[in-house]
C-alpha positions as CSV (number, residue, x, y, z in Angstrom):
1,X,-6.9,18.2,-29.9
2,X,-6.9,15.0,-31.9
3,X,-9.5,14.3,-34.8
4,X,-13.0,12.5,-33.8
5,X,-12.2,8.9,-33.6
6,X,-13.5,7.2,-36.5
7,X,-15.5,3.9,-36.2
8,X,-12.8,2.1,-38.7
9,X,-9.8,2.8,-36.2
10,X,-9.0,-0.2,-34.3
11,X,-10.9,-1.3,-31.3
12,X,-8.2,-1.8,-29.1
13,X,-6.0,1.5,-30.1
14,X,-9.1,3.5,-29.8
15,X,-9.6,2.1,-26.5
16,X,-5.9,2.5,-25.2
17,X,-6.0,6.6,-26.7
18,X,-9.6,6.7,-24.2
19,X,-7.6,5.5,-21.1
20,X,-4.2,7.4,-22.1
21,X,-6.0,9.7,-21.4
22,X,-7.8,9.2,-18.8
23,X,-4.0,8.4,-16.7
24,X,-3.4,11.6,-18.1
25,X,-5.8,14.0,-16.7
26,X,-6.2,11.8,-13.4
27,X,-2.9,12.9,-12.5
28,X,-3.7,16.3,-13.1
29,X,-7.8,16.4,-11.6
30,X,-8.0,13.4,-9.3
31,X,-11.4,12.3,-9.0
32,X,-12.4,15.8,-9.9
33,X,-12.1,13.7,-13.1
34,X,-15.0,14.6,-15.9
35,X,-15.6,12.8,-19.0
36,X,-16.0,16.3,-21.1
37,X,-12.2,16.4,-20.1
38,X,-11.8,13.1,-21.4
39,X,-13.7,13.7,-24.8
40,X,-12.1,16.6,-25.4
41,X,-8.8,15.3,-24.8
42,X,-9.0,12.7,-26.6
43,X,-11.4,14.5,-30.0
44,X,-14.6,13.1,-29.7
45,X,-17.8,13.6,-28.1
46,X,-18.9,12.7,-24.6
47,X,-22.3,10.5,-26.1
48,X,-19.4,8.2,-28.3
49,X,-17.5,7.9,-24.6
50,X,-21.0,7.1,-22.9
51,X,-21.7,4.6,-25.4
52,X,-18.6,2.5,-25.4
53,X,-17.6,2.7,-21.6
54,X,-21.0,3.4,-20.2
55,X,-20.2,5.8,-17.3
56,X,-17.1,7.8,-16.0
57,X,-17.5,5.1,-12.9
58,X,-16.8,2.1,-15.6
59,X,-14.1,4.2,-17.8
60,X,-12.4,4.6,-14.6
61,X,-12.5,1.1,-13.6
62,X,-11.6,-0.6,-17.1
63,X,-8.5,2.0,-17.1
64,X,-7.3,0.3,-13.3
65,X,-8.0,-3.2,-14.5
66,X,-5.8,-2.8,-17.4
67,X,-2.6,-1.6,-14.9
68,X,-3.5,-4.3,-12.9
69,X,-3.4,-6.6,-15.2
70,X,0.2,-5.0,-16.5
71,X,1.4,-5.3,-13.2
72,X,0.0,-8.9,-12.5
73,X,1.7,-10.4,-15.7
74,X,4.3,-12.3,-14.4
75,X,2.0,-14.2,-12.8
76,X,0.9,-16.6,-15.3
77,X,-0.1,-20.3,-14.9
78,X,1.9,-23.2,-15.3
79,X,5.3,-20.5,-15.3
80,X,8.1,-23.1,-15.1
81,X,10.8,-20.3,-14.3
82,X,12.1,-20.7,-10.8
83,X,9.7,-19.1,-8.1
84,X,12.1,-16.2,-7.4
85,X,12.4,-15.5,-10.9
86,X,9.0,-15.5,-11.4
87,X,8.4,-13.7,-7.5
88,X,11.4,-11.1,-8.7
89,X,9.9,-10.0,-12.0
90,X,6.6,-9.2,-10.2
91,X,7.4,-7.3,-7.6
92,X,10.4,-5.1,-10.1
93,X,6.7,-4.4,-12.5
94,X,5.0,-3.6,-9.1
95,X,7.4,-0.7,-8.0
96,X,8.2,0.3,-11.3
97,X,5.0,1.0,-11.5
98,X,4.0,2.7,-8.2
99,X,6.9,4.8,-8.2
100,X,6.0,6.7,-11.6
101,X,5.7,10.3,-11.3
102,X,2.5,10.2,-12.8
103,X,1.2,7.5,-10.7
104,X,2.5,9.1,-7.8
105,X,0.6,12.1,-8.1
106,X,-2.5,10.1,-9.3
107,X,-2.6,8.2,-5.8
108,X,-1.8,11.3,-3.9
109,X,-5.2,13.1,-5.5
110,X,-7.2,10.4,-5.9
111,X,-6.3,9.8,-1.9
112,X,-7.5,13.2,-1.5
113,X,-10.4,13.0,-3.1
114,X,-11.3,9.9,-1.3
115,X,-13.7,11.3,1.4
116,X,-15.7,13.6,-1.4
117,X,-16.3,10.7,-3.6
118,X,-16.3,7.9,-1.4
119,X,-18.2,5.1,-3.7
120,X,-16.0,5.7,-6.4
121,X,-12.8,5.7,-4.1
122,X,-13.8,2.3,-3.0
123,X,-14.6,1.0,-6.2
124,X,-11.1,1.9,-7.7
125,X,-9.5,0.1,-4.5
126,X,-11.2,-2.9,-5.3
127,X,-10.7,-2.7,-8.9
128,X,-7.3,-2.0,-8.6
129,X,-5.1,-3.4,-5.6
130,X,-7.8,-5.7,-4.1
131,X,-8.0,-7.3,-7.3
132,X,-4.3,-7.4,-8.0
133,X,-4.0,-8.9,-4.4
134,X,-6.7,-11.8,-5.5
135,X,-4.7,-12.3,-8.3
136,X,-1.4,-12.6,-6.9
137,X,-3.5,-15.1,-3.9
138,X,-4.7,-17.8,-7.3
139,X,-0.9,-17.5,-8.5
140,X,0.0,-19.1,-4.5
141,X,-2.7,-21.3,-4.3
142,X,-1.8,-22.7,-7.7
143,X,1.6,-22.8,-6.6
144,X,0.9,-24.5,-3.3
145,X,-1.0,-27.4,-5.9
146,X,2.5,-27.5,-7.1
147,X,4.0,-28.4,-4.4
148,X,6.2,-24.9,-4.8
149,X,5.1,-23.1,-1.6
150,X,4.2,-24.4,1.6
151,X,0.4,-24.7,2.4
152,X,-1.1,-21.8,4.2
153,X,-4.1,-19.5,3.7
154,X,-3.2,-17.7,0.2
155,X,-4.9,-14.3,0.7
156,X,-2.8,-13.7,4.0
157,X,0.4,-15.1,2.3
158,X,-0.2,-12.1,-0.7
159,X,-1.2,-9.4,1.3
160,X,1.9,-10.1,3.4
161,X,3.9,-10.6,0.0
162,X,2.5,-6.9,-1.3
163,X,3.1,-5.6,1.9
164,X,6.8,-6.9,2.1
165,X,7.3,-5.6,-1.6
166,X,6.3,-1.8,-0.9
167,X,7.4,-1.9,2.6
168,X,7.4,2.1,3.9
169,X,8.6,3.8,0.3
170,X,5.5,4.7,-0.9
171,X,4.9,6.3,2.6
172,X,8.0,8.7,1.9
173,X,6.9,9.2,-1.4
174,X,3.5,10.5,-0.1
175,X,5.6,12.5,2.3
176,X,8.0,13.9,0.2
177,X,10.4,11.9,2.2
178,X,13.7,10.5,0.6
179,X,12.8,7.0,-1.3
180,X,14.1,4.2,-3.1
181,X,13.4,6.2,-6.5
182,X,16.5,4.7,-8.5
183,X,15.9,1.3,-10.1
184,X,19.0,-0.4,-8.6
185,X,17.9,0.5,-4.8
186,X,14.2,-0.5,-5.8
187,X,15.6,-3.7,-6.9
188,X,18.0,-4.5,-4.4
189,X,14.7,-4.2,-2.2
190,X,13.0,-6.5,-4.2
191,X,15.0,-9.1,-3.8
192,X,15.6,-8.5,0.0
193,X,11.7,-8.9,0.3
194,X,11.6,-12.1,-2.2
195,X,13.8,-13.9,-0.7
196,X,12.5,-13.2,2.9
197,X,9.6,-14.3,1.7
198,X,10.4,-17.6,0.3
199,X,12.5,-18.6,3.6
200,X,9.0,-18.0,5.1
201,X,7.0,-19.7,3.2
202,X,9.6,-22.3,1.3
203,X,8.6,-25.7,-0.7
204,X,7.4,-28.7,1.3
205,X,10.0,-31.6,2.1
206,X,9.8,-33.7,-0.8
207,X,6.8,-37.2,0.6
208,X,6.1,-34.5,3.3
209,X,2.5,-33.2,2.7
210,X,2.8,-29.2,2.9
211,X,0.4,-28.3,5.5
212,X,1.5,-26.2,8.6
């Protein structure tokens, strides 16, 4: 158990201990998830969690945004790297991080304990890939702006994207099925899906306005 956090410890590294933590035990209790586990954890009491996340609901959600927002990196505006470089490093973050063992067998509980707690299940989704999927959808419409991609509706072109990026391994992996779990067959399968993708949905001729 680690000492009470003091209030002279950075914000942000007392913060990222809270939601270490937090990925920790989710991959060992699912939703089943308490924040006494998480105090004691992490050495300090459950009133100092309460008051700096405000509820186990928030803590969880603050922890998903921040992999999200991991995962979503590459996709910063006004990138000038080529669209499949850009396309390429996104979806390499995206399986890397799916296909972690500790993620893994957070998404199999949490799926588990889906139909018990419902709200919070729902929340988590919409924190987590509904948000990374609006995120990626801004990164296309801005590239569409560009003159990059051609037009189409953007939240159809990134759940398509996603879709083509995870294609059935995380299926297996909930299975226990063989998978792509070795970095040069997860990457060979990124760039199969990237560069599907941008023969579907390539830059407008150049004087040709981009609409379909």
């Amino acid at each position: 158990m680690h000492p009470e956090t003091s209030d002279s410890a950075p914000v942000e590294a007392r913060d990222q201990r809270v939601f270490d933590a937090v990925r920790e035990l989710l991959a060992v209790q699912g939703m089943h998830l308490s924040m006494d586990a998480v105090a004691a954890h992490v050495g300090c009491s459950k009133q100092t969690l309460y008051s700096r996340y405000g509820s186990r609901r928030e803590l969880l959600g603050q922890v998903v945004r921040q992999s999200m927002s991991a995962a979503a990196a590459p996709l910063a505006s006004g990138d000038e790297r080529p669209l499949r470089e850009v396309l390429l490093d996104f979806a390499l973050r995206y399986l890397e991080h799916r296909s972690q063992p500790r993620n893994r067998q957070t998404a199999q509980l949490i799926a588990a304990g889906a139909a018990e707690f419902r709200e919070e299940a729902r929340l988590l989704y919409q924190g987590g890939a509904e948000a990374l999927r609006g995120q990626l959808a801004e990164w296309i419409r801005t590239e569409m702006a560009r003159g990059r991609i051609i037009h189409d509706d953007p939240h159809f072109i990134a759940e398509m994207l996603v879709s083509m990026i995870a294609g059935q391994d995380f299926e297996r992996q909930r299975f226990h099925a063989p998978c792509r779990d070795d970095p040069k067959q997860r990457r060979r399968w990124a760039e199969f899906a990237v560069d599907a993708f941008l023969r579907a949905f390539p830059a407008p001729p150049a004087g040709i306005p981009g609409t379909r």
